[in-house]
C-alpha positions as CSV (number, residue, x, y, z in Angstrom):
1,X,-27.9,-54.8,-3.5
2,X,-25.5,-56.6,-5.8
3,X,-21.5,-56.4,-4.1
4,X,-20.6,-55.1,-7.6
5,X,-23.2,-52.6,-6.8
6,X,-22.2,-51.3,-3.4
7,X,-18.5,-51.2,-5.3
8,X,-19.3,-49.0,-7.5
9,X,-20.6,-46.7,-5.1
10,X,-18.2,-47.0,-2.6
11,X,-15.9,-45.7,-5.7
12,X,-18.1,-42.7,-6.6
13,X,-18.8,-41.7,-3.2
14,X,-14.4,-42.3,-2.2
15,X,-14.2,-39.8,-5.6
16,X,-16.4,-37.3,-4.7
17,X,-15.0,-37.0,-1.3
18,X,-11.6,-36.8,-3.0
19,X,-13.0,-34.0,-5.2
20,X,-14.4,-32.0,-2.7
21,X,-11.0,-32.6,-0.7
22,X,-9.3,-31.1,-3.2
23,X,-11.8,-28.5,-4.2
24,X,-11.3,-27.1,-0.3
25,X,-7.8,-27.4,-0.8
26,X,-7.5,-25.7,-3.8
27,X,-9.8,-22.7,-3.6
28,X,-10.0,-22.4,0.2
29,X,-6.8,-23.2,1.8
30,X,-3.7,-22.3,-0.7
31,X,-5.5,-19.0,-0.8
32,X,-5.7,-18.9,2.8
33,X,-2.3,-19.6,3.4
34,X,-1.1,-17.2,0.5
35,X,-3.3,-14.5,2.5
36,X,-1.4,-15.3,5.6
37,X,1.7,-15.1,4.5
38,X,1.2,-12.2,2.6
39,X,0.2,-10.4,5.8
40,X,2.9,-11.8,7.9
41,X,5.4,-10.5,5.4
42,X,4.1,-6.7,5.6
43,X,4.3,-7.6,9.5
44,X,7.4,-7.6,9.4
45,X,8.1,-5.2,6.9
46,X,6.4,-2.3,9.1
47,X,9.3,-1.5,11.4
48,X,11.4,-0.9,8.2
49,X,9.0,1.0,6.5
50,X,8.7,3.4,9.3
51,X,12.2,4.0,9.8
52,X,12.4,4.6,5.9
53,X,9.4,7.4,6.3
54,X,11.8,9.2,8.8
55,X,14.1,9.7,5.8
56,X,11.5,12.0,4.4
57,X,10.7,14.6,7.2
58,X,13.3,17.4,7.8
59,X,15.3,16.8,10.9
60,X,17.8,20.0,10.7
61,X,20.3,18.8,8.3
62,X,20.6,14.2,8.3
63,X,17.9,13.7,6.5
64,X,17.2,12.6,2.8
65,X,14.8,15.2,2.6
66,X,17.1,17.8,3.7
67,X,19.8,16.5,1.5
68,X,17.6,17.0,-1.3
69,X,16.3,20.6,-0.2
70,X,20.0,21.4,0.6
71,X,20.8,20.3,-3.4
72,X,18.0,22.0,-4.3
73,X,19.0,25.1,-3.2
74,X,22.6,25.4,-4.3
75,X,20.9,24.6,-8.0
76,X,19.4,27.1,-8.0
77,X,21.7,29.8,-6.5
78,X,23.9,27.9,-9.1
79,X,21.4,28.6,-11.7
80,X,21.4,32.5,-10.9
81,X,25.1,33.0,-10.4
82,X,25.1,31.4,-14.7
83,X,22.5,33.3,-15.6
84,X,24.3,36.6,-14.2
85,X,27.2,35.5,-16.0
86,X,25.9,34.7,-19.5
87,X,24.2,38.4,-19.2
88,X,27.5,39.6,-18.5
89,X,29.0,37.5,-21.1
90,X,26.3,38.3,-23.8
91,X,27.2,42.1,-22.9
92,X,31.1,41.9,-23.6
93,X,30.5,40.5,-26.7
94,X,27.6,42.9,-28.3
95,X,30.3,45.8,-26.4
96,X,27.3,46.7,-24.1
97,X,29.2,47.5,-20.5
């Protein structure tokens, strides 16, 4: 073979290995590592998460959840007491005791 030869494939053969390099790089690894990190992150994010869930279960009277149901249900004692006074409102004005 001709040294001009044996250059030229030296060449291709350095490119293709730089191609596949990359190729492996590109579409293995980077989505490796994003996969890893990715999981590592909700790792660490489980302790929070559970303490968070707490929030929602009654637990007689310091939780979110029993915040809400406590709002809730002065609405909708609220929400009888106007009703009960719009009836006795309406009625003073049509003269109906």
């Amino acid at each position: 073979m001709h040294p001009v030869d044996d250059l030229a494939l030296t060449i291709g053969l350095l490119a293709g290995i730089a191609v596949g390099l990359y190729s492996i790089w590109r579409y293995l690894l980077t989505p490796l590592w994003k996969f890893i990190v990715g999981v590592v992150a909700m790792s660490e994010a489980v302790p929070t998460l559970l303490d968070m869930s707490h929030e929602f279960h009654p637990n007689e009277g310091t939780s979110l959840r029993d915040v809400v149901d406590s709002i809730s249900t002065k609405v909708d004692a609220t929400t009888i007491r106007l009703a009960n006074i719009e009836q006795q409102l309406e009625q003073r004005i049509t003269g109906q005791q």
